[in-house]
gemmi code that builds the backbone of each chain (N, CA, C; Angstrom):
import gemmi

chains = {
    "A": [
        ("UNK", (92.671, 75.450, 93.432), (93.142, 76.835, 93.325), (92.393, 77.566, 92.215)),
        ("UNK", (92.004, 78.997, 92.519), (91.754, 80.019, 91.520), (92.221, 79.922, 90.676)),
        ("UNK", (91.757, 79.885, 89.088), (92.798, 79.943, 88.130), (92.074, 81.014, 86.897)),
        ("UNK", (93.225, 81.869, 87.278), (92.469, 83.192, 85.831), (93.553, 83.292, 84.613)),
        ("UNK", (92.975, 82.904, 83.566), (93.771, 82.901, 82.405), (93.247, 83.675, 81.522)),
        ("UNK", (94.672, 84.414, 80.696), (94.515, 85.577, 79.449), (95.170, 84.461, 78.508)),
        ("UNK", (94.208, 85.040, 77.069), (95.179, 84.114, 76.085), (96.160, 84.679, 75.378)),
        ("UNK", (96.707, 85.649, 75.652), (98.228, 85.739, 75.387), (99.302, 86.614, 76.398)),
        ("UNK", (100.489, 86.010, 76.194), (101.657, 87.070, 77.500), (101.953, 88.229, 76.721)),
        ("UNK", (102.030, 88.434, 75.205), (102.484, 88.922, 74.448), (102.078, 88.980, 73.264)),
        ("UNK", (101.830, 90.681, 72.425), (101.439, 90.749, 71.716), (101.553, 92.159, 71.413)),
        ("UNK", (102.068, 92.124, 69.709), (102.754, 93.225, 69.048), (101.430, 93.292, 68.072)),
        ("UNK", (100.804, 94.908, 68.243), (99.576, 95.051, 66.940), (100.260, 96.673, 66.486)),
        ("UNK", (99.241, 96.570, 65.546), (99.583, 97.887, 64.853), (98.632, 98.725, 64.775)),
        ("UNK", (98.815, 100.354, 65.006), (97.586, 100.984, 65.173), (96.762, 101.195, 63.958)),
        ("UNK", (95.828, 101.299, 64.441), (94.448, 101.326, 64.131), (94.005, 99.763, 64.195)),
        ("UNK", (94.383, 99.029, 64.429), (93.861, 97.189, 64.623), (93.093, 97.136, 65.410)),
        ("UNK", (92.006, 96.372, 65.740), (91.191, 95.592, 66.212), (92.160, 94.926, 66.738)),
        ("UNK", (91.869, 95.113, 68.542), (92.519, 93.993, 69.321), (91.605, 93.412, 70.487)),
        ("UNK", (91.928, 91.890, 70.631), (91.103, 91.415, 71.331), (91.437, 90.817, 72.813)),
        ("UNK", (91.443, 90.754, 73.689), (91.913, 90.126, 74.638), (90.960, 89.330, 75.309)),
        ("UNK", (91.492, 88.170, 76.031), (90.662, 87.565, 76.401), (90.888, 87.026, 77.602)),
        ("UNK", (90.076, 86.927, 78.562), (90.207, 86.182, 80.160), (89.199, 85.388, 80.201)),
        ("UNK", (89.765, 84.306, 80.923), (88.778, 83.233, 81.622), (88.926, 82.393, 82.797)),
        ("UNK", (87.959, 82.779, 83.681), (88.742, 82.099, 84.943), (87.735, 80.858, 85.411)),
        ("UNK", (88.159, 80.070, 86.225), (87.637, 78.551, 86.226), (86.792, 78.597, 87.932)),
        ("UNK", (86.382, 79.418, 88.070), (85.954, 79.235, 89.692), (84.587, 80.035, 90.126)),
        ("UNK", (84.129, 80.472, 88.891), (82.252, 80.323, 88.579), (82.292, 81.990, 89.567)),
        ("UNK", (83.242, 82.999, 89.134), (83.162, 84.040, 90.429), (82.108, 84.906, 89.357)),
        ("UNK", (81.557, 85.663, 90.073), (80.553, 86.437, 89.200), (81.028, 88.139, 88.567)),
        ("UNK", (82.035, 88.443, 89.794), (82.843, 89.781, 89.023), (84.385, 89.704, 88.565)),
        ("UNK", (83.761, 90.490, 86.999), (85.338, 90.254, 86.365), (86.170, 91.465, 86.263)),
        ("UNK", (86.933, 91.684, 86.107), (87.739, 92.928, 85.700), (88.920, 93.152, 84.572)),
        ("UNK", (89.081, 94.249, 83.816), (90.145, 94.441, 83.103), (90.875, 96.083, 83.557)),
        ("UNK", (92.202, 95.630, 84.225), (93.005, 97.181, 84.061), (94.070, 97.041, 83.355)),
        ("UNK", (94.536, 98.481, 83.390), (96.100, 98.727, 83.308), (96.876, 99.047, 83.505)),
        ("UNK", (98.139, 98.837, 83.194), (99.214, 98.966, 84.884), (100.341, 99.590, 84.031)),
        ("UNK", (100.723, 100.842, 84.246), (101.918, 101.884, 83.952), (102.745, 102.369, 84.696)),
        ("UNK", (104.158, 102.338, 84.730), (105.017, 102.348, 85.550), (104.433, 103.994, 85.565)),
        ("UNK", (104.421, 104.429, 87.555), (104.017, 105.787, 87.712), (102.538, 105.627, 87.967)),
        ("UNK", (101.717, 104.931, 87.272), (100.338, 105.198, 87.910), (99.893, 104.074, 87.716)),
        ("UNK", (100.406, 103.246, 88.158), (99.808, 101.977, 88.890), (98.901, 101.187, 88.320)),
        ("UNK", (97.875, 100.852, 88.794), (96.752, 99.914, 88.225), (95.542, 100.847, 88.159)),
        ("UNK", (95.117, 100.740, 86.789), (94.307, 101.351, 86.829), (92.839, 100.635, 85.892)),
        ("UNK", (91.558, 100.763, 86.447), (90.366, 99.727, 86.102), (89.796, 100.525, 84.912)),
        ("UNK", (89.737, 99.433, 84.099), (89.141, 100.001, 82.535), (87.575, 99.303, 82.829)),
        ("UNK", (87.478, 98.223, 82.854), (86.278, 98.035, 82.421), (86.183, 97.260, 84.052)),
        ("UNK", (84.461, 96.725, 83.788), (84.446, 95.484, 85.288), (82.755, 95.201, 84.989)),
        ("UNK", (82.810, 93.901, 85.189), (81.323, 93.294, 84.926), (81.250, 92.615, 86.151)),
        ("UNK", (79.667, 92.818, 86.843), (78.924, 92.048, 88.037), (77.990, 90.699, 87.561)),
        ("UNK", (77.984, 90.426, 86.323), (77.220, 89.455, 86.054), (76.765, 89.437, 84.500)),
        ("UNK", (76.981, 88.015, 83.819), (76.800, 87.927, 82.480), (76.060, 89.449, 81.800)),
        ("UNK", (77.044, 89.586, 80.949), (75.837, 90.916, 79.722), (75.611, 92.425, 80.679)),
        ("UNK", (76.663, 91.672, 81.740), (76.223, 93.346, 82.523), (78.171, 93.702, 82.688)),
        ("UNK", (77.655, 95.225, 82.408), (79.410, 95.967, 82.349), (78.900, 97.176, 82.543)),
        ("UNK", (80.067, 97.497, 83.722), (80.171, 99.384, 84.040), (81.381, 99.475, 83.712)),
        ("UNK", (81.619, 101.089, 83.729), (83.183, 101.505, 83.178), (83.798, 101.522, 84.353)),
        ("UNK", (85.328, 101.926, 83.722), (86.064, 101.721, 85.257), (86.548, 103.374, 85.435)),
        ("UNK", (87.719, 103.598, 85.673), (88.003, 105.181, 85.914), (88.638, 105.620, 84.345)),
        ("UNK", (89.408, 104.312, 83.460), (89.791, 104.650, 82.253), (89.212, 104.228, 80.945)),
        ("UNK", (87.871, 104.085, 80.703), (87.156, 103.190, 79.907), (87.475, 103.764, 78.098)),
        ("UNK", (87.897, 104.899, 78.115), (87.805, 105.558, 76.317), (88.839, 104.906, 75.918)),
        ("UNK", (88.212, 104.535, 74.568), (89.070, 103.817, 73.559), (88.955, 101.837, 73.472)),
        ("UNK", (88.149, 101.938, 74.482), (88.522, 100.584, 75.123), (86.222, 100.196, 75.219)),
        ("UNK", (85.965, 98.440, 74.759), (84.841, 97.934, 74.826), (85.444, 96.979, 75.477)),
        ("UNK", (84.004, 96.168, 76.173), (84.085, 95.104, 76.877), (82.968, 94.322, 76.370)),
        ("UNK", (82.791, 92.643, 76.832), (82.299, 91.496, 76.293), (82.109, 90.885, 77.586)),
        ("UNK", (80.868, 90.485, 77.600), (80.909, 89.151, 78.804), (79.311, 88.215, 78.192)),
        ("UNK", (79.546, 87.134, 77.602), (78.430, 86.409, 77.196), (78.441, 85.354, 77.903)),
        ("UNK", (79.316, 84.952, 78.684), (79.494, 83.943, 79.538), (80.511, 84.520, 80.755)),
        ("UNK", (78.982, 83.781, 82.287), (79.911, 83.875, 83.057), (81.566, 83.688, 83.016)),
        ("UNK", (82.178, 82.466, 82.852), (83.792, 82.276, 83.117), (84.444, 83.256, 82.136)),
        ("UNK", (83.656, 84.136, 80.926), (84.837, 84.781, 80.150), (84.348, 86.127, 80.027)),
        ("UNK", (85.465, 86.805, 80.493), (85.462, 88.651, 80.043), (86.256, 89.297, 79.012)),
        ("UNK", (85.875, 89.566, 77.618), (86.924, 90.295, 76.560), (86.995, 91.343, 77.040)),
        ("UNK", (88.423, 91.455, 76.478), (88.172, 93.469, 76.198), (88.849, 93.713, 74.776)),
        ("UNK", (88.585, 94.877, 74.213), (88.479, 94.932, 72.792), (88.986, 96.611, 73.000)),
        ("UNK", (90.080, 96.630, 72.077), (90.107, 98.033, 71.635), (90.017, 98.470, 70.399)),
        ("UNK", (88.631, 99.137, 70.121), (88.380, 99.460, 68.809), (89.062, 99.698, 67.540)),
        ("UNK", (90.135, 100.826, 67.809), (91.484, 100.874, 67.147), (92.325, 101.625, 68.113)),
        ("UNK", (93.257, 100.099, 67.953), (94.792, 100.265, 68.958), (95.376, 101.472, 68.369)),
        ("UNK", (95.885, 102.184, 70.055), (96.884, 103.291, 69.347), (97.676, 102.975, 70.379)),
        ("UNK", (98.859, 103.916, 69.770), (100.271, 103.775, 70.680), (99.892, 104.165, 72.226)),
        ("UNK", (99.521, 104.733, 72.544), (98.671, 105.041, 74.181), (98.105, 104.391, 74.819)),
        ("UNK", (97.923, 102.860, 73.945), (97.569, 101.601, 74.595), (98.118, 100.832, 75.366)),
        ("UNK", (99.799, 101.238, 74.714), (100.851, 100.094, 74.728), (100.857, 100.206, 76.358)),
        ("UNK", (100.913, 98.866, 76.761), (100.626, 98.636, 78.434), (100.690, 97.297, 78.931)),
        ("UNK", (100.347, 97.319, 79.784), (100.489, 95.398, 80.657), (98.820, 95.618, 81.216)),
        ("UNK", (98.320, 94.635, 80.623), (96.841, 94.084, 80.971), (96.597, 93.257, 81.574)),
        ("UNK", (95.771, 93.489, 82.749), (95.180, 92.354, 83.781), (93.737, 92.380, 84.029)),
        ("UNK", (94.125, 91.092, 83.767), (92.243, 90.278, 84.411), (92.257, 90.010, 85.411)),
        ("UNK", (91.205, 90.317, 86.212), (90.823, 89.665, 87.602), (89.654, 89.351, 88.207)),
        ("UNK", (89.466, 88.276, 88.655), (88.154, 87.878, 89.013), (87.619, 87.759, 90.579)),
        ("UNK", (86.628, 87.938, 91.189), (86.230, 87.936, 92.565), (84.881, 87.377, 92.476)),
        ("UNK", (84.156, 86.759, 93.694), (82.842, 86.041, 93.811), (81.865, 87.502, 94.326)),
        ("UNK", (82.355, 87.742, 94.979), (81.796, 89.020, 95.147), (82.831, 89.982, 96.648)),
        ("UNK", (81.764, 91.190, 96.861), (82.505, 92.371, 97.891), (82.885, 91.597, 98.982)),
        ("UNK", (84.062, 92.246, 99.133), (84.767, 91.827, 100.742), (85.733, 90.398, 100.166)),
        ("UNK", (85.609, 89.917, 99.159), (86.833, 88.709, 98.773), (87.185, 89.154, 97.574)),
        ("UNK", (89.187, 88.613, 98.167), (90.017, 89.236, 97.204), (89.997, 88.820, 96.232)),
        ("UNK", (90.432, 89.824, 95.038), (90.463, 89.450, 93.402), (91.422, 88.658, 92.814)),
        ("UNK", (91.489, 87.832, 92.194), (92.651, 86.955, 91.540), (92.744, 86.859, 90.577)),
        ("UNK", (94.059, 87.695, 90.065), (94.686, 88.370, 88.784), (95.173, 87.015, 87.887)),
        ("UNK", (95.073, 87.261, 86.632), (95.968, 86.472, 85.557), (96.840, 86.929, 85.452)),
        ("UNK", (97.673, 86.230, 84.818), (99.232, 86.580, 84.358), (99.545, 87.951, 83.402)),
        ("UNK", (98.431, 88.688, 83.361), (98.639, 89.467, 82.264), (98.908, 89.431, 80.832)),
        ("UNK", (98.896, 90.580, 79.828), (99.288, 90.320, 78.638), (99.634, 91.723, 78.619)),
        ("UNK", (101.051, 91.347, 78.240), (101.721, 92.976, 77.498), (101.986, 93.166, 76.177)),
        ("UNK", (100.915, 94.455, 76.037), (100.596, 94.484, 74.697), (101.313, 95.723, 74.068)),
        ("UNK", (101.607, 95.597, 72.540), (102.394, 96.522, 72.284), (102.307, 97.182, 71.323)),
        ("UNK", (101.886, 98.276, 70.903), (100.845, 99.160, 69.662), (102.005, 100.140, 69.207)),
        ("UNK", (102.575, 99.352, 67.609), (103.303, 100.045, 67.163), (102.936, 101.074, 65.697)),
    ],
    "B": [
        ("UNK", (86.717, 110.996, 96.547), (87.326, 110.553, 95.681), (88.143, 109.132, 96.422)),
        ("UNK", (88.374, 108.097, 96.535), (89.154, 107.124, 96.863), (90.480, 107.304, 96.906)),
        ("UNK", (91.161, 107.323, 97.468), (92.866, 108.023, 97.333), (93.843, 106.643, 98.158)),
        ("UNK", (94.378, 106.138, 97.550), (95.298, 105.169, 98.446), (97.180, 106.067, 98.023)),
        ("UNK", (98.012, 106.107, 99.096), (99.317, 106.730, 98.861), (100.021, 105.737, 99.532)),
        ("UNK", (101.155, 104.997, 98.528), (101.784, 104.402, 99.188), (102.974, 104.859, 99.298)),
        ("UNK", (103.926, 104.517, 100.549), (105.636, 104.872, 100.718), (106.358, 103.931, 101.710)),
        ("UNK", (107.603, 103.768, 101.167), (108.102, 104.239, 100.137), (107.565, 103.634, 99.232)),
        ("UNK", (108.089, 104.812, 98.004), (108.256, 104.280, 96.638), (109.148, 103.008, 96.104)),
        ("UNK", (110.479, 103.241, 96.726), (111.175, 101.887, 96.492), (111.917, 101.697, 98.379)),
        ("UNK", (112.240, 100.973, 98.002), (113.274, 100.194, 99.858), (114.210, 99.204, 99.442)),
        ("UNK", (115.049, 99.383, 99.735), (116.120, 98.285, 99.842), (117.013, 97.969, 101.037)),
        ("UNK", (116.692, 96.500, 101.600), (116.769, 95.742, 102.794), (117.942, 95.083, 102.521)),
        ("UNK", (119.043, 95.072, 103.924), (119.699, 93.816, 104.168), (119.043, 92.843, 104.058)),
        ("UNK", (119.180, 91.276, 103.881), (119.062, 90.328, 104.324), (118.822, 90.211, 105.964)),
        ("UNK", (117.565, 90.185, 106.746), (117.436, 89.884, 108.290), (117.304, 91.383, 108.482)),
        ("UNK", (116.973, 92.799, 107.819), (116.705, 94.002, 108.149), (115.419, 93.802, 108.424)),
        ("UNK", (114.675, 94.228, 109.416), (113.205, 94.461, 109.507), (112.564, 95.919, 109.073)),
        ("UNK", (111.703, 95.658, 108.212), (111.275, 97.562, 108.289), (109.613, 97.298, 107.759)),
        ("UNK", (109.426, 98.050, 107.354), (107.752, 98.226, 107.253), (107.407, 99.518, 106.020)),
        ("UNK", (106.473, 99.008, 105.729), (105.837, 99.440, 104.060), (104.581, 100.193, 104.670)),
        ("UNK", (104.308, 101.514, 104.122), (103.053, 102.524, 104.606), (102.176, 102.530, 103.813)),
        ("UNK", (100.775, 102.346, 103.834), (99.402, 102.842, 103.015), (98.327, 103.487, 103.519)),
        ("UNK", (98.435, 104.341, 103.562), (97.571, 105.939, 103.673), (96.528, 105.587, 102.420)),
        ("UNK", (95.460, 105.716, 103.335), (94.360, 106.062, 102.554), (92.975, 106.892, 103.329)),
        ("UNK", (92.157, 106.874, 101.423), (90.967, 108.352, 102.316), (90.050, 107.737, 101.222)),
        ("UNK", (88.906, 107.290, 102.172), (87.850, 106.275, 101.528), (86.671, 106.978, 102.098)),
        ("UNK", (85.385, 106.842, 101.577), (83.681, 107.157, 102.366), (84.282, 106.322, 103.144)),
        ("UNK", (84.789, 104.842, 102.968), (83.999, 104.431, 104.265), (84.474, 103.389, 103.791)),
        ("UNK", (85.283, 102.713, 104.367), (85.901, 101.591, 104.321), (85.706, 100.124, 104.142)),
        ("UNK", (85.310, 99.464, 103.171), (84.486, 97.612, 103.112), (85.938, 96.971, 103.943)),
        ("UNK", (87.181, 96.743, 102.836), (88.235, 96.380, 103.393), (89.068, 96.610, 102.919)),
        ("UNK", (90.957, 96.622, 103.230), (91.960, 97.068, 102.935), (92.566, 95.523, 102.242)),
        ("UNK", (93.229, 95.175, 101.333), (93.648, 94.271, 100.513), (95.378, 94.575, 100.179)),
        ("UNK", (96.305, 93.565, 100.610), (97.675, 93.764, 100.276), (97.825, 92.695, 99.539)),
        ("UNK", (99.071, 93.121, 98.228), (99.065, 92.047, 97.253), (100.568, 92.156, 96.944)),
        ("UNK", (101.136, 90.898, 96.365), (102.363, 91.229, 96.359), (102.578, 90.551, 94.511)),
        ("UNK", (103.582, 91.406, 93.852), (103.536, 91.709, 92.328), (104.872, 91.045, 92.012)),
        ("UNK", (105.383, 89.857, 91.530), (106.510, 90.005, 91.327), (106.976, 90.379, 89.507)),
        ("UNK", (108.008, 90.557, 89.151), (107.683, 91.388, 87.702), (107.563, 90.603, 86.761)),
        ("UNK", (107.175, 91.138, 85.543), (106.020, 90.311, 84.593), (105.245, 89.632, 85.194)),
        ("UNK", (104.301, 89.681, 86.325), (103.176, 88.541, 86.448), (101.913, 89.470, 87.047)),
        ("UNK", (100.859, 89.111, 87.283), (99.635, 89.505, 88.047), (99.919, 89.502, 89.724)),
        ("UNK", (99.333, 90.402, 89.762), (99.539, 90.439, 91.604), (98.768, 89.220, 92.399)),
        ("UNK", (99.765, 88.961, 93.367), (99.260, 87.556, 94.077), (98.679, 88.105, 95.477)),
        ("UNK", (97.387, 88.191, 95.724), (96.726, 88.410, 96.940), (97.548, 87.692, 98.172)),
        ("UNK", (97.547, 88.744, 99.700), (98.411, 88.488, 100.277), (96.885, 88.719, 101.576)),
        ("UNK", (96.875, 89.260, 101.979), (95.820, 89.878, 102.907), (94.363, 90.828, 102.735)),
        ("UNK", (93.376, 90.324, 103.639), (92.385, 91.318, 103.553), (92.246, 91.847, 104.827)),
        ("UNK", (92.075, 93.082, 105.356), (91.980, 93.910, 106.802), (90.468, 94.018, 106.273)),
        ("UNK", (89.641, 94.192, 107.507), (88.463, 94.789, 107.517), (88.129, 96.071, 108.446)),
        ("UNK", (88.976, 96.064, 109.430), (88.468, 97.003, 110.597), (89.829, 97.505, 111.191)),
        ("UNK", (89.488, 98.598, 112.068), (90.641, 99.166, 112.297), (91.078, 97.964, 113.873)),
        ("UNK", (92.553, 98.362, 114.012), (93.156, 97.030, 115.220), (93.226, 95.499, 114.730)),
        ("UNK", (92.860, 95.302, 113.182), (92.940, 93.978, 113.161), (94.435, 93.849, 112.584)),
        ("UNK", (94.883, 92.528, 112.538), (96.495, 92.385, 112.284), (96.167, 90.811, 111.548)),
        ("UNK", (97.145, 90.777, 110.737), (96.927, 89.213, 109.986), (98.408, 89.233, 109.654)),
        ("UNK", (99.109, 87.240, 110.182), (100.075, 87.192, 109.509), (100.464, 86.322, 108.678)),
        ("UNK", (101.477, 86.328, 107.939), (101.961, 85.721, 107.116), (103.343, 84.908, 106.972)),
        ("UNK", (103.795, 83.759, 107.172), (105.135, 83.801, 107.258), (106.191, 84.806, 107.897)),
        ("UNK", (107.059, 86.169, 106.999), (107.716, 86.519, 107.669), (106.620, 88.394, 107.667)),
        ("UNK", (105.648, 88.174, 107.077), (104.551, 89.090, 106.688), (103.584, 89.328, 107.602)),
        ("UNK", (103.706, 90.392, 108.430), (102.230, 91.143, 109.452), (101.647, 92.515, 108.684)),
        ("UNK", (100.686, 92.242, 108.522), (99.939, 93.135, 107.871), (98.004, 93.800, 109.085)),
        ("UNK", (98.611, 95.382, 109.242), (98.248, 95.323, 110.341), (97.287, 96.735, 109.503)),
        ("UNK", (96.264, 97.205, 110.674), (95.089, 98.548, 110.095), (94.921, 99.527, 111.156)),
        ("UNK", (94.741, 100.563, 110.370), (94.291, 101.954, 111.783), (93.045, 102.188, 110.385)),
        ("UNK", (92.374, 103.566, 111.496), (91.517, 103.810, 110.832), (92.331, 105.000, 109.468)),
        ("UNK", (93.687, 105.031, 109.537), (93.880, 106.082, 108.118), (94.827, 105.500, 107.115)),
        ("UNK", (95.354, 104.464, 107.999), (96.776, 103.951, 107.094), (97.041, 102.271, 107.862)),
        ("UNK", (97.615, 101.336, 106.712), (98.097, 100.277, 106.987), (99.228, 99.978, 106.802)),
        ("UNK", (99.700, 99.301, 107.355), (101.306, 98.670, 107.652), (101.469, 96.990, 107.269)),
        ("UNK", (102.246, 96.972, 106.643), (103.169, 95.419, 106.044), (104.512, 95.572, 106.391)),
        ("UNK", (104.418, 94.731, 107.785), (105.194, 94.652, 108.539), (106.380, 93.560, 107.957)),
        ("UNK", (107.555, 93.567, 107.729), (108.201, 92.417, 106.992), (109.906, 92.308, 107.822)),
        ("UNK", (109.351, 90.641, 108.424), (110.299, 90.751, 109.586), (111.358, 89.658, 109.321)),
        ("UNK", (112.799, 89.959, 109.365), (114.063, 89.006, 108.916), (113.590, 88.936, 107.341)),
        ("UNK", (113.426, 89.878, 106.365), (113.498, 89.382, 105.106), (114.403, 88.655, 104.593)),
        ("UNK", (114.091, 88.034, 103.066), (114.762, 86.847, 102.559), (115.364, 87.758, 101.369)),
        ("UNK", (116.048, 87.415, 100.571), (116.102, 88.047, 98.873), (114.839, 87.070, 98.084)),
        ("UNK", (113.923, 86.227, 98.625), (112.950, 85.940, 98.158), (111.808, 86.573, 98.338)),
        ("UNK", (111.734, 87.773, 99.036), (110.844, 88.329, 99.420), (110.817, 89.701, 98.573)),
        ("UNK", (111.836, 89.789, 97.187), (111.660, 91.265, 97.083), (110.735, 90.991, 95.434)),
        ("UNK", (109.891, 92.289, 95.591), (109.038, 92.268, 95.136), (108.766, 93.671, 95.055)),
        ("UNK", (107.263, 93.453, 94.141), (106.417, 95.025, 94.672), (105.272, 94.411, 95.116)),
        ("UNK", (105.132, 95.056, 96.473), (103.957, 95.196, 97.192), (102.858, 96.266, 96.915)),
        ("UNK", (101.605, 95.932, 96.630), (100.496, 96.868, 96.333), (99.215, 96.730, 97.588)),
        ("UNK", (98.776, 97.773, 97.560), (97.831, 97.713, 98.730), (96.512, 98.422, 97.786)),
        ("UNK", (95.417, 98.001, 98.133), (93.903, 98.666, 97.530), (92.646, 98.737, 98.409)),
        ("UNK", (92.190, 99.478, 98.382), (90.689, 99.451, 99.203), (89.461, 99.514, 98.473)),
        ("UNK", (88.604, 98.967, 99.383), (87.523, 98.820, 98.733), (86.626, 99.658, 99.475)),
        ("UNK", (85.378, 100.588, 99.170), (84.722, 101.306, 99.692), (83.318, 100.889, 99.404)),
        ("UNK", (82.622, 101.375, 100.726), (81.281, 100.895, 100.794), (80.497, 101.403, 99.861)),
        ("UNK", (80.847, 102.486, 99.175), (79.702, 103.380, 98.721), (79.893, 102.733, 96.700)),
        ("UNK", (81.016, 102.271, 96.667), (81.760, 101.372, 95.265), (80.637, 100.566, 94.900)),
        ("UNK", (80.101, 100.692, 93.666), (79.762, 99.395, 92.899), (80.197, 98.254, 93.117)),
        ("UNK", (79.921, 97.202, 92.750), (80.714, 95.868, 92.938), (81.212, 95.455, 93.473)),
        ("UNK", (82.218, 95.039, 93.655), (83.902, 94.637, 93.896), (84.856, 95.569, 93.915)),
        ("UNK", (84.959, 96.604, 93.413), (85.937, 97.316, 92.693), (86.650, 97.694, 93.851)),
        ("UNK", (88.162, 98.101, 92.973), (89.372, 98.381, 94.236), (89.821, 99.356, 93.500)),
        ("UNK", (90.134, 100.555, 94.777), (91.470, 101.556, 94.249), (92.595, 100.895, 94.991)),
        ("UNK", (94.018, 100.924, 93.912), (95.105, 100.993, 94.326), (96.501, 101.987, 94.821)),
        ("UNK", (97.081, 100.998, 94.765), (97.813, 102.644, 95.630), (99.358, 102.150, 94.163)),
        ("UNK", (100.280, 103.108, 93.792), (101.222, 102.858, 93.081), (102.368, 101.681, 93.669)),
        ("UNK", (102.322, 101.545, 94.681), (102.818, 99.730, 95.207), (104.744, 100.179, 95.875)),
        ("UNK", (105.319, 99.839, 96.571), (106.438, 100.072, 96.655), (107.201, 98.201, 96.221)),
        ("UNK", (108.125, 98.999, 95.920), (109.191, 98.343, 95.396), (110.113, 97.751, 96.203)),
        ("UNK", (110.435, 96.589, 97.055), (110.986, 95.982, 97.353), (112.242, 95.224, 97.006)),
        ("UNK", (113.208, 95.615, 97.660), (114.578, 94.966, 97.428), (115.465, 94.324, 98.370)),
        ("UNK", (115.462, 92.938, 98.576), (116.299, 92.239, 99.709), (117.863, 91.812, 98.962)),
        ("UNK", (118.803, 92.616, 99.625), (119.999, 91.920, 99.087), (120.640, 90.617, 99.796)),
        ("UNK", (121.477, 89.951, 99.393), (121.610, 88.836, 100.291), (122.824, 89.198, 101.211)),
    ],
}
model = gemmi.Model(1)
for chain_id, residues in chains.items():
    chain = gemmi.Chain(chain_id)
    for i, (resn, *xyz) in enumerate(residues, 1):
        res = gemmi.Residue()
        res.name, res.seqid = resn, gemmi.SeqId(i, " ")
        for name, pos in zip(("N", "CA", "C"), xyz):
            atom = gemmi.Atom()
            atom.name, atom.element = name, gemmi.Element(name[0])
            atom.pos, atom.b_iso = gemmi.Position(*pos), 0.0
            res.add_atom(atom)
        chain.add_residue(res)
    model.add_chain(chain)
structure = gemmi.Structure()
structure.add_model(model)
structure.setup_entities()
């Protein structure tokens, strides 16, 4: 089985912090993704990489960097957390177009 | 612009009610239609991929069927294990990568 893991479910920062998140999935797929999901507007794609060291933005990219030095792992980094962050974050990974993406468990993060 | 609309917003089923979940969408041009089902606090668990219009795929008590403007998740004798939120996304030919728009997902409720 697919397996995409974030390293945390939970996590309380404070604004202006450096925050880091992290995904890694075990099944060598070459596109990764990070969104975020708000009750009312759904899922929405911040960042997304097609292949090591390569990253395009997604529809919500400000405020928000991305990392990929290795295929299996995609960061995302928010320069300085603000309360407009606070959200539920998902990773998801795919081999490529036309096969479905397979989400991690998320991390809900919380910028007080 | 990619536009997925889903409805309802929420539903709530007898136990053994049959009814059906709508996704309207307006794509260039369609790669494939993707249904996922969300249960709360976790990552969405891929359920189906449609590619073309007339195709139908099922699932347990789950038919998930395509026209060329809108798809249907057909959900027949539900369980109270079945309630959830359902999300639907497409992928378009003219898209970078992988990438998916989603639709805001309806909300599922089976009472027993």
């Amino acid at each position: 089985d697919v397996k995409v893991t974030q390293s945390s479910r939970y996590l309380v920062k404070r604004t202006g912090e450096k925050v880091f998140l992290e995904c890694v999935q075990d099944m060598d797929h070459e596109n990764m993704f990070w969104y975020r999901q708000d009750p009312g507007l759904g899922l929405r794609l911040i960042y997304f990489s097609y292949d090591v060291k390569m990253k395009e933005k997604g529809d919500i990219p400000e405020g928000y960097s991305v990392s990929r030095e290795k295929k299996e792992r995609f960061s995302l980094i928010l320069e300085s957390a603000s309360t407009n962050q606070t959200s539920m974050y998902l990773c998801a990974s795919t081999y490529r177009e036309l096969h479905e993406q397979y989400f991690g468990p998320g991390t809900r993060l919380t910028v007080t | 612009e990619d536009q997925v609309t889903q409805s309802p917003e929420a539903l709530r089923l007898q136990e053994g009610e049959s009814s059906s979940l709508n996704c309207s969408y307006t794509v260039s041009g369609l790669r494939g239609l993707f249904w996922y089902r969300q249960d709360p606090g976790k990552g969405p668990e891929f359920l189906f991929t449609l590619y073309s219009a007339g195709e139908e795929k099922e699932k347990e008590r789950l038919k998930a069927t395509l026209t060329k403007k809108e798809s249907f998740l057909h959900i027949t004798a539900p369980k109270p294990e079945d309630s959830a939120t359902y999300l639907c996304a497409v992928q378009a030919r003219e898209t970078s990568g992988s990438r998916l728009t989603f639709g805001e997902g309806t909300q599922l409720t089976v009472n027993p």
